[in-house]
C-alpha positions as semicolon CSV with decimal commas, in nm:
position;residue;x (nm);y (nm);z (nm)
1;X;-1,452;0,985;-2,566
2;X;-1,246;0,668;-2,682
3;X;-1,114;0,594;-2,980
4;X;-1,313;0,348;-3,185
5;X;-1,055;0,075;-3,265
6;X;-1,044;-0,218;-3,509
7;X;-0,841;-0,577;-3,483
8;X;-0,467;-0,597;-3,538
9;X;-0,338;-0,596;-3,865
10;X;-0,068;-0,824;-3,727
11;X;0,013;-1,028;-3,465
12;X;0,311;-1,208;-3,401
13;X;0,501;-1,426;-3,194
14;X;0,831;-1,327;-3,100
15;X;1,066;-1,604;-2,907
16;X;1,293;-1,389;-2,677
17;X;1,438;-1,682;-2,504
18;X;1,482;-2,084;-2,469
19;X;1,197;-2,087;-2,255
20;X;0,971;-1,778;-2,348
21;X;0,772;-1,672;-2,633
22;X;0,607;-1,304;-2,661
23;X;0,262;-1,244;-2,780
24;X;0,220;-0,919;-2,985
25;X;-0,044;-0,701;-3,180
26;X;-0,001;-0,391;-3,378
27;X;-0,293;-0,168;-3,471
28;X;-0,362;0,145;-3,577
29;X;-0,215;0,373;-3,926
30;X;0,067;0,123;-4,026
31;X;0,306;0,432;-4,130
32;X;0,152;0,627;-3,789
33;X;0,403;0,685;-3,510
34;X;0,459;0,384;-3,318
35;X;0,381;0,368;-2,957
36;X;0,182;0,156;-2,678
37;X;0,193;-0,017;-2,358
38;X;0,423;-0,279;-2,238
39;X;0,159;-0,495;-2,032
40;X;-0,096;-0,732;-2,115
41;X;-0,320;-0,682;-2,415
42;X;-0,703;-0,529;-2,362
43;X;-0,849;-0,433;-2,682
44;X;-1,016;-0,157;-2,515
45;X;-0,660;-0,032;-2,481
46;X;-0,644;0,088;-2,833
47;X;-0,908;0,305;-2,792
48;X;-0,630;0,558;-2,574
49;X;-0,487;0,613;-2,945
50;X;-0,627;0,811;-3,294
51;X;-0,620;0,505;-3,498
52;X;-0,531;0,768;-3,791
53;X;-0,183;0,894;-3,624
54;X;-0,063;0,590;-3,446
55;X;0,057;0,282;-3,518
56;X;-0,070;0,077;-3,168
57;X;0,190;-0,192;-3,029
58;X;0,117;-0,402;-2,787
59;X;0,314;-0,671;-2,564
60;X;0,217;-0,962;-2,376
61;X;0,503;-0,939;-2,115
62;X;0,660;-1,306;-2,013
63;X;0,390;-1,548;-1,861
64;X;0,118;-1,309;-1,914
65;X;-0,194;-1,302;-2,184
66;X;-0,130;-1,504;-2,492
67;X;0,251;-1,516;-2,441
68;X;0,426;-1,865;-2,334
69;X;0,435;-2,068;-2,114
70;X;0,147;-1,898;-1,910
71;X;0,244;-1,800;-1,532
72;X;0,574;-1,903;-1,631
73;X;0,818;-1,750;-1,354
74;X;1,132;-1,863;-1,489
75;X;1,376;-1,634;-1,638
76;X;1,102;-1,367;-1,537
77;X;1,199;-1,039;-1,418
78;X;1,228;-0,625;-1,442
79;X;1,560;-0,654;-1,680
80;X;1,446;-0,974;-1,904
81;X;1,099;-0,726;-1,957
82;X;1,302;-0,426;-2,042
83;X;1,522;-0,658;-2,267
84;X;1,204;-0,778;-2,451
85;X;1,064;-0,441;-2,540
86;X;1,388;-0,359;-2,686
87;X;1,395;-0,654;-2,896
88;X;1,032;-0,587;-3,002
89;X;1,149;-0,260;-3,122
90;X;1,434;-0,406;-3,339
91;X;1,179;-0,685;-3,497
92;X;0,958;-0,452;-3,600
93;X;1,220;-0,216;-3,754
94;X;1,102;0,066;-3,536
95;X;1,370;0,378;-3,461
96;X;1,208;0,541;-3,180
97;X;0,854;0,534;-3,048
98;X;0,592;0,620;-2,727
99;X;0,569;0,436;-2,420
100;X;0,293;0,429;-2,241
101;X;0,201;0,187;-1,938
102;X;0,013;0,171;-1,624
103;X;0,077;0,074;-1,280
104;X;0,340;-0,196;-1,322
105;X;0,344;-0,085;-1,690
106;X;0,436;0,240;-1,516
107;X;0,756;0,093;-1,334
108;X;0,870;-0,086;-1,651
109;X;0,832;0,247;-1,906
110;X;1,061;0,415;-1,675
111;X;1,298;0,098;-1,658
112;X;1,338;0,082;-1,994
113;X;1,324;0,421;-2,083
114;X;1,639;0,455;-1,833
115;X;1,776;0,196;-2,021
116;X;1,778;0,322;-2,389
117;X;1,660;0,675;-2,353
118;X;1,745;0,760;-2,726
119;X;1,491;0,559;-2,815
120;X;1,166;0,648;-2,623
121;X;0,977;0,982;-2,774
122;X;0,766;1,017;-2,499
123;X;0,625;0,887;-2,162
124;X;0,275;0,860;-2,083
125;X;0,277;0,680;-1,734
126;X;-0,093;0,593;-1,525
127;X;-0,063;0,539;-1,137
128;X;0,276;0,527;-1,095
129;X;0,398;0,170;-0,873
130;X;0,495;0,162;-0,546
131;X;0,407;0,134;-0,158
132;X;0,331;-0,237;-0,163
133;X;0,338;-0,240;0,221
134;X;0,043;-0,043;0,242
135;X;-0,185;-0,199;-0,024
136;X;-0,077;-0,607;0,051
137;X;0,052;-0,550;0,460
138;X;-0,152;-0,297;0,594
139;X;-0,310;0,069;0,481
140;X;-0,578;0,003;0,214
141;X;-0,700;-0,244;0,490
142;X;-0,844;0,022;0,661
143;X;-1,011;0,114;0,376
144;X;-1,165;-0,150;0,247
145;X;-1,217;-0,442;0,573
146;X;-1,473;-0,587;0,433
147;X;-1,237;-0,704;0,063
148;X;-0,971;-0,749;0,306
149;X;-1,124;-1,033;0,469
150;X;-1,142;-1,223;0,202
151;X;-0,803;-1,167;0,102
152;X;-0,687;-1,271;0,437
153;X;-0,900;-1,587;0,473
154;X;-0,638;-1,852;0,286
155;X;-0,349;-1,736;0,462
156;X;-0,279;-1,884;0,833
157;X;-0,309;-1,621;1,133
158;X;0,063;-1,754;1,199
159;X;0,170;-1,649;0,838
160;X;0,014;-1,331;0,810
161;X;0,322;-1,100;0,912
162;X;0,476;-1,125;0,577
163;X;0,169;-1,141;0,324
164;X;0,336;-1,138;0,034
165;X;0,566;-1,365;0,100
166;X;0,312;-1,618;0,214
167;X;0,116;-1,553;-0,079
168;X;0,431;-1,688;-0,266
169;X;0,419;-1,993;-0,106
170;X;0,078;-2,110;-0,172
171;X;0,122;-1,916;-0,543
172;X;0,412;-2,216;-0,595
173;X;0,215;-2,480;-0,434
174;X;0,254;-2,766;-0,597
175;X;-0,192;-2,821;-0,493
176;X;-0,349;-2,705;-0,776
177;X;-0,648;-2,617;-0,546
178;X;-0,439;-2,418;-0,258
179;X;-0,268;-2,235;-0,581
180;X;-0,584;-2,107;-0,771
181;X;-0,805;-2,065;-0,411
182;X;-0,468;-1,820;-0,340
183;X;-0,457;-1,699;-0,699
184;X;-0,855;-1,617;-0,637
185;X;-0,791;-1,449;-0,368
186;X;-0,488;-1,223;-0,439
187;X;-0,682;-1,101;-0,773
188;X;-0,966;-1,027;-0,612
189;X;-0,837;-0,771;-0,367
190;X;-0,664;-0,615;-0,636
191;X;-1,009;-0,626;-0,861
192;X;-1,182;-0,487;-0,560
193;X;-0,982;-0,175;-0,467
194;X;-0,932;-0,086;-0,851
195;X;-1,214;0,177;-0,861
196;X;-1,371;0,438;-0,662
197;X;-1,679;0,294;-0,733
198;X;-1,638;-0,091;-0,744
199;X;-1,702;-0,249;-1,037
200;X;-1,857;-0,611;-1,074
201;X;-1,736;-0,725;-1,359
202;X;-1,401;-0,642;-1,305
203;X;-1,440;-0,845;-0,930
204;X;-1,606;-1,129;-1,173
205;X;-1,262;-1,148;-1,375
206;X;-1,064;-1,281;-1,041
207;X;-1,266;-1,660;-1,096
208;X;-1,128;-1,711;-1,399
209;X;-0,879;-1,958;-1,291
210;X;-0,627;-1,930;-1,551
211;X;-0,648;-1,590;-1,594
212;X;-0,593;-1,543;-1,224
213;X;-0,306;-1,749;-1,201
214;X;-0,134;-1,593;-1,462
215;X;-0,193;-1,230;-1,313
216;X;-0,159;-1,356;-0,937
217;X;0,146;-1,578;-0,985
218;X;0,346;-1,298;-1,219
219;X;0,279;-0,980;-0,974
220;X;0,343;-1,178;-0,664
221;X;0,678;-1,292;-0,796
222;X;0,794;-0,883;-0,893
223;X;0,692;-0,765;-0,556
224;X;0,844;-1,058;-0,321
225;X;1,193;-0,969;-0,499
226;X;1,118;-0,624;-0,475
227;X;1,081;-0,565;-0,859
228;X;1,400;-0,691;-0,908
229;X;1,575;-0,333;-0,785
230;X;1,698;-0,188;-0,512
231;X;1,440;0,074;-0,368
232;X;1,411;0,389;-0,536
233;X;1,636;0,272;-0,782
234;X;1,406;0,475;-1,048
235;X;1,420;0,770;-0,893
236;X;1,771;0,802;-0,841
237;X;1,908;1,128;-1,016
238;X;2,136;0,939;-1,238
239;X;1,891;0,793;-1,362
240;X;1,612;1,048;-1,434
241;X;1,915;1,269;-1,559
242;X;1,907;1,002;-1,857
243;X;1,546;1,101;-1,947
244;X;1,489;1,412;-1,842
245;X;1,453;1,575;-2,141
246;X;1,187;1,283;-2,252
247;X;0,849;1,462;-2,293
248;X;0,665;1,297;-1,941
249;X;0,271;1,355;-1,882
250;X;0,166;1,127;-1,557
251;X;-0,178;1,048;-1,468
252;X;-0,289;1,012;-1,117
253;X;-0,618;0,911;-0,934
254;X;-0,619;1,101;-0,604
255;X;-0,810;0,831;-0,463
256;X;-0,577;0,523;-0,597
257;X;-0,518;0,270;-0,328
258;X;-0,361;0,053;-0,556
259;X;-0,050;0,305;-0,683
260;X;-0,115;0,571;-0,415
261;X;-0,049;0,934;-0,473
262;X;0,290;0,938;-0,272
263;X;0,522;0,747;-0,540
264;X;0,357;0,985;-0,835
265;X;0,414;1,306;-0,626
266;X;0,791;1,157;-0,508
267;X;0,834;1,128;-0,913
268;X;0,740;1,465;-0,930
269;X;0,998;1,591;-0,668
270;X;1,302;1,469;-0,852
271;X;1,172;1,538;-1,222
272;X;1,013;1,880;-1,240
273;X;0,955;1,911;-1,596
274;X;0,716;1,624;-1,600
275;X;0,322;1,722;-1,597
276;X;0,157;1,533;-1,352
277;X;-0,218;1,540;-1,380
278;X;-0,418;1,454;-1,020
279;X;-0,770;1,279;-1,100
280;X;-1,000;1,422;-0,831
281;X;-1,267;1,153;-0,871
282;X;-1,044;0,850;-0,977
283;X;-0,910;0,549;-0,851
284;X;-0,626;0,320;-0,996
285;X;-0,827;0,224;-1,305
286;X;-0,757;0,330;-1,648
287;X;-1,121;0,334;-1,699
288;X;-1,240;0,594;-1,461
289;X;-1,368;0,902;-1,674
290;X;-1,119;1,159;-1,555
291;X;-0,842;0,937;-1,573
292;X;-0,923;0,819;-1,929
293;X;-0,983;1,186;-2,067
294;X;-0,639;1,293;-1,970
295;X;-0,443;0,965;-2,099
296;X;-0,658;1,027;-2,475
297;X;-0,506;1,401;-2,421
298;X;-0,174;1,335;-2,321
299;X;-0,135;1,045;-2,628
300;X;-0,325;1,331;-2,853
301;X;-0,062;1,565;-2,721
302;X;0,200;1,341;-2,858
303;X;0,094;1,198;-3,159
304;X;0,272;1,441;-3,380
305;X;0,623;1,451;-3,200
């Protein structure tokens, strides 16, 4: 069972650049140990953490949720992100803390926590990134034909070799229409493939135009530059040697389509000591039963190191 959860008793705006502005929250026990994810902010979120152990932080990464300018790609990648939680963590006077994202989220806790390991306490990573090839080229295709379509249909048979990048195109079109009928689009696949059992609502949220274009715009620009990294940069042993001895717990859905199995299990391979927990009856989402269970555990687990 969740958490029950009450509003922020702050919120803040924290300019991290000439150009960007962060949106943040903090919930929670305000002398609790401080901890949260590094995406964008979903109320329901706080409901991973006992309100009466942790202090809940959460970030609005650049261009995404209440931060500013919205969809903004400028200045907008994997090291700027990592940069910004560190300079959340200064503002708000915090020594060390938990980290705890989810599929991108995922990517970006490890970056940073490679980055200043003597300050993360523990990892709690959902879905771990990878394989875009097989969710955006070809592979979940097969899986789901009939979502597929539509995320085909605004892209030109003679474009459709490279999907991502040709997404990027009509994501920086300077149409308004051809961007937010692509921005539609993209989301929705993404929506559509997020369960094992597809959920309406969450298809619903892909025609809300700006919130689309934010979430379209901001993950097609990671993956056409390849997160801004060289491939399996994160699971180089130099740089899991830096946090191996960080208390890990990952939490996989055996069905995810999204994050497939692979890139969690390849994790695995070069970091032993980390618990990886396979969801037999989950998909990507954070809100699948099994998959919500173990992420309350594995942040109950924590809560007093």
């Amino acid at each position: 069972m969740v958490y029950s959860y009450s509003a922020p008793f702050e919120t803040g705006k924290l300019k991290v650049s000439e150009i960007h502005t962060l949106h943040y929250e903090v919930s929670g026990n305000k002398d609790g140990t401080p901890g949260g994810p590094g995406g964008g902010c979903d109320e329901k979120d706080r409901g991973f953490f006992n309100p009466n152990k942790y202090k809940v932080i959460f970030l609005d990464q650049r261009g995404s949720g209440k931060s500013t300018p919205s969809a903004c790609l400028e200045e907008n990648t994997t090291w700027d992100l990592v940069k910004d939680v560190e300079r959340l963590r200064e503002h708000l006077k915090i020594e060390k803390w938990h980290v705890f994202g989810g599929s991108w989220g995922s990517t970006l806790a490890l970056a940073y926590a490679q980055s200043h390991p003597d300050r993360v306490k523990t990892l709690v990573l959902r879905s771990a990134h990878g394989e875009l090839r097989w969710f955006y080229q070809e592979g979940a295709s097969h899986l789901f034909p009939d979502a597929w379509e539509e995320y085909l249909a605004p892209i030109p048979e003679s474009e459709r070799g490279d999907l991502i990048l040709a997404y990027h195109a009509q994501l920086n079109s300077t149409d308004d229409e051809t961007r937010i009928r692509a921005a539609r689009a993209w989301s929705k696949w993404e929506m559509s493939t997020s369960k094992l059992y597809i959920d309406p609502a969450q298809v619903a949220s892909a025609e809300k135009d700006d919130w689309a274009n934010a979430f379209a715009r901001i993950e097609n620009h990671y993956f056409v530059n390849d997160g801004f990294m060289r491939d399996g940069q994160l699971l180089d042993k130099q740089g899991i040697d830096k946090i191996r001895h960080i208390p890990t717990i990952v939490v996989q859905g055996r069905y995810d389509v999204v994050c497939p199995p692979t890139t969690a299990w390849a994790l695995k391979k070069v970091w032993p000591e980390i618990t990886l927990h396979m969801v037999p009856d989950a998909g990507h989402s954070s809100r699948e039963i099994g998959t919500t269970k173990l992420l309350i555990e594995a942040a109950d687990k924590f809560a007093s190191l």
